[in-house]
N, C-alpha and C positions, 0 to 999 in steps of 0.2 A: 848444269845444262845437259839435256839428255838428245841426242841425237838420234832420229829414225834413217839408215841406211836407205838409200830407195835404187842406185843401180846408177854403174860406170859403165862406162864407153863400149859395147860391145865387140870394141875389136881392139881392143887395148892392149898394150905389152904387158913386161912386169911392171913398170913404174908413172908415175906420170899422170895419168889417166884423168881426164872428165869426169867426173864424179857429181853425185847427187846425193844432199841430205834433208830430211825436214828438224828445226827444233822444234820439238814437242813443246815447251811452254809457249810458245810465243806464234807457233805454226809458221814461221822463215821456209824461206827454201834457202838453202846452203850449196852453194856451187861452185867447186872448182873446176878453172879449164882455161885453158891455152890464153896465156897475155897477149891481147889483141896485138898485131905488128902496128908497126910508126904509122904507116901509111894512112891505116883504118883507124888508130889514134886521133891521128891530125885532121880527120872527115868530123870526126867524131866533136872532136873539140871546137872544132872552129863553125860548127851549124847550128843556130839557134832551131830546135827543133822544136818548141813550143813559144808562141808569142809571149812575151813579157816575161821569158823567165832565164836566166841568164845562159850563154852560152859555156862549153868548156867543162871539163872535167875538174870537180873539184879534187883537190888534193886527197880528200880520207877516201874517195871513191878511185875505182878501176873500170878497165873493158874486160872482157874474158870472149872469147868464141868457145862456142859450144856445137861441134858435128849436128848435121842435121838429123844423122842418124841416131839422136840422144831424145828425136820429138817424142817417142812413146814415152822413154823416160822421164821427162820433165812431164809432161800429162800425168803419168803415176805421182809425180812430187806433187804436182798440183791438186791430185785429189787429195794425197797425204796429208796436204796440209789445212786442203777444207774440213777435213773427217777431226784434224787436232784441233781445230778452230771450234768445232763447234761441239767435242768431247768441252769442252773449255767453258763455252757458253752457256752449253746445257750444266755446268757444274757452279756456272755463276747464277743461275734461272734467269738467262739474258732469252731476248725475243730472236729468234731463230727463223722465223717465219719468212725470211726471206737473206739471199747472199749476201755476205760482206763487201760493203760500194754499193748497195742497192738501197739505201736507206735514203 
């Protein structure tokens, strides 16, 4: 598994930090950052946010907050990982001709 660095929290200490990575095979965004509090948990959990699909945090899944001031950075994740998406496609001779979701 190879990891593309894409950029921490610009005002981060020595430890800790919000962090952003793309995996190169697979084009993921990798994010660490702050374990949402109870509070935002419990909104979280207990609102069906999409009809028919179930409420609540499943177990293998988490919350995480991420600074607003991280939005350039996740933009840069987010090209990163189109730019791997589609190093990938063009290496499979997949149809490119249009975004991934847009099919």
């Amino acid at each position: 598994m190879d990891l593309q660095f894409v950029g921490i929290d610009p005002s981060t200490g020595e430890e800790g930090s919000p962090t952003v990575w793309v995996e190169e095979e697979t084009a993921d965004l990798v994010i660490q950052g702050v374990t949402a509090e109870e509070v935002l948990r419990a909104l979280i959990d207990g609102t069906q946010w999409v009809p028919g699909h179930a409420p609540g945090i499943p177990a293998h899944e988490t919350v995480i907050r991420i600074p607003a001031r991280m939005v350039p950075i996740l933009r840069e994740a987010c090209n990163a990982a189109e730019r791997a998406q589609l190093r990938g496609a063009v290496g499979a001779d997949a149809d490119v001709s249009s975004p991934p979701g847009d099919a």
